[in-house]
C-alpha positions in Angstrom: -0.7 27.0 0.9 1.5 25.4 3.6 4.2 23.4 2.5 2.8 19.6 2.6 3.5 17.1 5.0 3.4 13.3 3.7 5.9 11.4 6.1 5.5 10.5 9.3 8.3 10.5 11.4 8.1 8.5 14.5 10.2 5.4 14.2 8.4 4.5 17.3 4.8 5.0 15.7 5.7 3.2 12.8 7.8 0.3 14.3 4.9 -0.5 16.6 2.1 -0.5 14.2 3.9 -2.3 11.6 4.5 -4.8 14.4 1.0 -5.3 15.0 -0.2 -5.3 11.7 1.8 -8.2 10.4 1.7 -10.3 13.9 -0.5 -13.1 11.8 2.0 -13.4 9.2 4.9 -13.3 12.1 3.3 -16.3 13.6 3.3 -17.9 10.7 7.1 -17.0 9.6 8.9 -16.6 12.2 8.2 -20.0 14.3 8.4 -22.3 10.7 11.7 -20.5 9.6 13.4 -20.6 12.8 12.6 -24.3 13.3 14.1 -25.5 9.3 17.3 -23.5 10.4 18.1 -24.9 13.8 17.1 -28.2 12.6 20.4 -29.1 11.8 19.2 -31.4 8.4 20.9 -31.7 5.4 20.9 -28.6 3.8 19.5 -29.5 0.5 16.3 -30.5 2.8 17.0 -27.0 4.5 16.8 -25.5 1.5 13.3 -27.2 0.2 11.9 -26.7 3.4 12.6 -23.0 3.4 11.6 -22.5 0.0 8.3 -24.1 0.7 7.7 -21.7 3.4 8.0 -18.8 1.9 5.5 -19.7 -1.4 3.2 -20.6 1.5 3.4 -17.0 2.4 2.8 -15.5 -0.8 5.7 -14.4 -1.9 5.2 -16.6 -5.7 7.0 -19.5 -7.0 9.5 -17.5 -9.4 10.5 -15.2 -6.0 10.9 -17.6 -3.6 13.0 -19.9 -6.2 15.1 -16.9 -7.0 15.4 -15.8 -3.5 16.9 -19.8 -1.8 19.3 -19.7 -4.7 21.1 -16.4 -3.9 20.7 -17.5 -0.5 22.2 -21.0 -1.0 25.1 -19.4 -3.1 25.6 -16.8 -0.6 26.1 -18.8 2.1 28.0 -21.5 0.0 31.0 -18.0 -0.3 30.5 -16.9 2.9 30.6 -20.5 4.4 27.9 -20.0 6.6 26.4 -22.2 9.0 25.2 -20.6 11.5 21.7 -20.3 12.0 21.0 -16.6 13.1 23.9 -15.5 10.8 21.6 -17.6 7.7 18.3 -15.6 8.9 20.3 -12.6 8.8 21.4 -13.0 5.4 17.5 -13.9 4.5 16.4 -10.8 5.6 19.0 -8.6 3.8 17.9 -10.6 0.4 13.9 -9.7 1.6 15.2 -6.0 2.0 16.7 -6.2 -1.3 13.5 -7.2 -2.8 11.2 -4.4 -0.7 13.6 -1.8 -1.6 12.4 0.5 -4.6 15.4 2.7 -5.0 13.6 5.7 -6.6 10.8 5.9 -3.8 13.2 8.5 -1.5 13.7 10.9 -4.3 9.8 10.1 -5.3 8.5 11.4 -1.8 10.6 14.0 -1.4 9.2 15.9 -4.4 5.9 15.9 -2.9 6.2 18.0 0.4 7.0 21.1 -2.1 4.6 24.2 -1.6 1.7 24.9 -3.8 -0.7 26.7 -4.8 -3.3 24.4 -6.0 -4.6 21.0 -4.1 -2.7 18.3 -4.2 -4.6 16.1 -5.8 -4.7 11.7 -5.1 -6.7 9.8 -7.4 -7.8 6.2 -5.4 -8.2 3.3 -7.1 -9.0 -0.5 -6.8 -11.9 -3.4 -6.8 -14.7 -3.8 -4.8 -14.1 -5.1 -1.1 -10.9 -4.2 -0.6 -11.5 -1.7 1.7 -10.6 1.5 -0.6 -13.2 4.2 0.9 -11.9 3.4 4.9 -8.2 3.5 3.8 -9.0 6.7 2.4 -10.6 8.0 5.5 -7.5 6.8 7.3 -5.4 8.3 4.4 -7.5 12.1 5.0 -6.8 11.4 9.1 -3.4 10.9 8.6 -2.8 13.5 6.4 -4.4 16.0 8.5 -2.9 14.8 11.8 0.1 16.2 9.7 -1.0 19.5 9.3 -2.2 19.3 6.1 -5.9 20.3 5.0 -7.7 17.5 3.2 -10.6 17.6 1.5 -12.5 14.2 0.0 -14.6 13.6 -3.0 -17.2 10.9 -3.3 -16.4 10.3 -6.9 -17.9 6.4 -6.0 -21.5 7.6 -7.4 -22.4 4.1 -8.5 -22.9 2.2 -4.7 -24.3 4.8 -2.7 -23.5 3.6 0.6 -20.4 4.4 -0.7 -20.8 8.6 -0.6 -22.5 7.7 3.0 -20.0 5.8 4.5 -17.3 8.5 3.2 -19.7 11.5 4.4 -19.7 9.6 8.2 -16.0 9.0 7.7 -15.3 13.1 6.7 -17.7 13.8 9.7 -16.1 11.8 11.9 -12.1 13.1 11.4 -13.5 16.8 10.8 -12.5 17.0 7.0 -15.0 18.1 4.1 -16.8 15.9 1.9 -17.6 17.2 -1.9 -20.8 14.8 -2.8 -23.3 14.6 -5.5 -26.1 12.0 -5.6 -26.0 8.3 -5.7 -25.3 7.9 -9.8 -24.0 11.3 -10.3 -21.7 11.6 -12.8 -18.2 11.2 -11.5 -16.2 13.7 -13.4 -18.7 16.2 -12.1 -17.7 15.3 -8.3 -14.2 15.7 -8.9 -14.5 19.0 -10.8 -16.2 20.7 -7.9 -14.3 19.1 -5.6 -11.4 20.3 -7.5 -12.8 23.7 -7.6 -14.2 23.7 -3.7 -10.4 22.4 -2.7 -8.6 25.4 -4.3 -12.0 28.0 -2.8 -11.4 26.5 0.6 -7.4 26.4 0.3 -7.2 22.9 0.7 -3.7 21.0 0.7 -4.7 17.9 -0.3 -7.9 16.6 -2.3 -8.4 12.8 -2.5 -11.0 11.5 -5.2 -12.7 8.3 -4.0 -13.4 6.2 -7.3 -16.1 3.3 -8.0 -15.0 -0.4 -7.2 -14.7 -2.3 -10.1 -13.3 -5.1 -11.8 -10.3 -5.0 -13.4 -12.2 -6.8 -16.6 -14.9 -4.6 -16.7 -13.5 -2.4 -19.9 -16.4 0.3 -19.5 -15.8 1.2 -16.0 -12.1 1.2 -16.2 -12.8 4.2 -19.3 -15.0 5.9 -16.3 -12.3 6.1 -14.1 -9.7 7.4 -17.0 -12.3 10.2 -17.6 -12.1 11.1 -13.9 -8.3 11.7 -14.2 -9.1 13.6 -17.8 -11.7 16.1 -15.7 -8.7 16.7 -13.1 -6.0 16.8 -15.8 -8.0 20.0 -17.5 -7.9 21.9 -14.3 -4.6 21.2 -13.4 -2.5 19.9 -15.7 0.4 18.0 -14.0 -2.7 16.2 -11.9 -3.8 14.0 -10.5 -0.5 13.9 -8.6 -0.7 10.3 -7.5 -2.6 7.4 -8.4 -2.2 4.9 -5.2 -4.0 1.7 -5.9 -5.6 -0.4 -2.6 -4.6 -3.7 -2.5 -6.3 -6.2 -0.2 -3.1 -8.2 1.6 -5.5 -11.2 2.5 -5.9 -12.0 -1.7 -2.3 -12.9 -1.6 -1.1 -13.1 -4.8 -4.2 -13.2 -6.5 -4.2 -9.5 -6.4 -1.5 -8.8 -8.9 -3.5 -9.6 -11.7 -5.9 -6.5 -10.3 -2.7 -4.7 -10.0 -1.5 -5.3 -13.2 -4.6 -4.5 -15.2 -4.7 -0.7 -13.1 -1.0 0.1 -13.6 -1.4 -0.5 -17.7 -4.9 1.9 -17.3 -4.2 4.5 -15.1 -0.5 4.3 -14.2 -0.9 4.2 -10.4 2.5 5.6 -8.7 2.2 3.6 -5.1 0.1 0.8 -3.6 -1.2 0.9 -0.5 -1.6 -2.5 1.2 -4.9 -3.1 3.3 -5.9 -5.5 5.7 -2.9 -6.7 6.4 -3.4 -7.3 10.4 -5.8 -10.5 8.7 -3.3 -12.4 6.4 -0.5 -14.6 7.6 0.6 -14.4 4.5 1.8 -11.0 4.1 4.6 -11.8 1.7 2.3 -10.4 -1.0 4.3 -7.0 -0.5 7.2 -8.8 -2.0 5.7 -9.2 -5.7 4.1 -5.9 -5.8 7.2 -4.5 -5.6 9.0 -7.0 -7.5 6.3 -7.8 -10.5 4.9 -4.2 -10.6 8.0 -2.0 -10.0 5.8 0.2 -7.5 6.8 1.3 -3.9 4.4 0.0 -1.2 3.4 3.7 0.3 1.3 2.5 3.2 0.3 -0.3 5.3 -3.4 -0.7 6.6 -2.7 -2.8 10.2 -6.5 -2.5 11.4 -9.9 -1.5 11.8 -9.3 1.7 13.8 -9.2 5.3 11.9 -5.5 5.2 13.2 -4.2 1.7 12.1 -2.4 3.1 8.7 1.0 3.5 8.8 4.0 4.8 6.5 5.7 1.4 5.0 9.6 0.7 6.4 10.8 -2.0 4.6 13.1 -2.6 7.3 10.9 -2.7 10.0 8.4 -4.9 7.9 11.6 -7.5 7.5 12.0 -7.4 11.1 8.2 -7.0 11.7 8.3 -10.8 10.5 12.0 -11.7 11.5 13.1 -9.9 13.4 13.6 -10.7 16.9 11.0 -11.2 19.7 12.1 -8.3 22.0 
């Protein structure tokens, strides 16, 4: 099999999507931020104020508290005063935070050759857009090179293996399907076993929507990754959970409750072109120790982009032009 291809490499690309994916939350950063810094008030009031701002974006109470204080003593050494100089040194401590120093190593290890699938187990609740992100997860692998095969392992909402089977139709990749209440571990065994037949790089496994409560359902999708696990036993290769950035913080606790079930590797964060209130990506790295993988920035088959933490920063700070 060809060696895989996980990374895409135009800045440009990704700048510009990233860009237009978090313009809400821009609006809603950028303008409030820059005001409280060039207001010239006291700077305890600065220091409220900017605090305020950024719990109001979803970055959580314990963050945001954590992240004025080093800024407050930073600037205290460094006697700053300058406004763009203070921004500056807010979005170096926002880096900080987004940066999940393992995450280079981590994706280099996956563009090695092999000679079975590569196999990505997708997980997450109901509504949060999981089977299109991984339609635009298949597109943007194969616009890589790679080639992807899908399995509509969702058996229990059967619009669910339709909506996949128009998606795989659409972006010219295979769908592995079984009826509407199939059994799920029998989807992803033959898709398994049709990946390594048709000499597929990359087999993703679309999994039921559920609740993070529902105990049962949860010990469905843990049989899934057994089924795989028996074929090949250092998969699945990934777990990447889809998180929905417009339920802000309320999304951890679905976050939490996969990582402890299935130990998910990445996240990838949809929706967010609808959320001004994008500093959600800040706790999942923080609270959940997991490297946001991918950003969905809209409604098109194209709008999924590799995450820069960088270019998210200046995404939302960064300067107009």
């Amino acid at each position: 099999m060809n060696m895989l291809n996980f990374l895409n490499r135009n800045k440009q690309e990704v700048r510009s999507k990233t860009r237009e994916g978090t313009q809400k939350s821009r609006l809603a950063w950028l303008g409030p931020i820059m005001r409280i810094v060039r207001s010239g008030r006291p700077q305890e009031i600065l220091w409220e104020d900017l605090e305020e701002v950024l719990i109001s974006a979803d970055i959580g109470v314990e963050t945001s508290i954590d992240l004025i204080e080093n800024l407050k003593k930073h600037c205290s050494q460094e006697s700053l005063t300058d406004s763009e100089k203070i921004i500056e040194a807010l979005k170096s401590m926002l880096f900080t935070c987004l940066t999940h120093p393992p995450l280079e190593d981590y994706l280099s290890t996956r563009g090695t050759s092999r000679s079975s699938p590569y196999v990505i187990l997708v997980v997450g609740v109901n509504g949060v857009g999981k089977t299109t992100t991984i339609a635009k997860l298949a597109h943007y692998y194969k616009n890589m090179g790679n080639k992807v095969i899908l399995a509509a392992a969702d058996t229990f909402r059967a619009a669910a293996i339709e909506q996949l089977q128009l998606h795989g139709s659409a972006i010219g990749v295979d769908v592995i399907a079984h009826r509407h209440g199939a059994d799920p571990g029998a989807v992803a065994f033959d898709a398994y076993q049709a990946s390594n037949a048709r000499s597929a790089d990359i087999l993703i496994i679309d999994t039921a929507g559920r609740l993070h409560t529902k105990t049962n359902l949860m010990k469905e999708m843990i049989k899934i990754k057994s089924v795989i696990t028996k074929l090949d036993n250092s998969a699945p290769h990934e777990t990447l959970l889809v998180l929905d950035a417009t339920t802000g913080v309320n999304g951890l606790d679905q976050a939490k409750s996969f990582t402890k079930t299935v130990q998910c590797q990445g996240v990838i964060l949809s929706k967010m072109d609808g959320t001004s209130r994008g500093g959600i990506a800040i706790p999942i790295q923080r609270e959940l120790n997991l490297p946001i993988l991918y950003l969905g920035t809209g409604e098109s088959i194209e709008d999924l982009v590799g995450f820069d933490a960088w270019e998210f920063i200046e995404a939302l700070l960064g300067p107009v032009n």
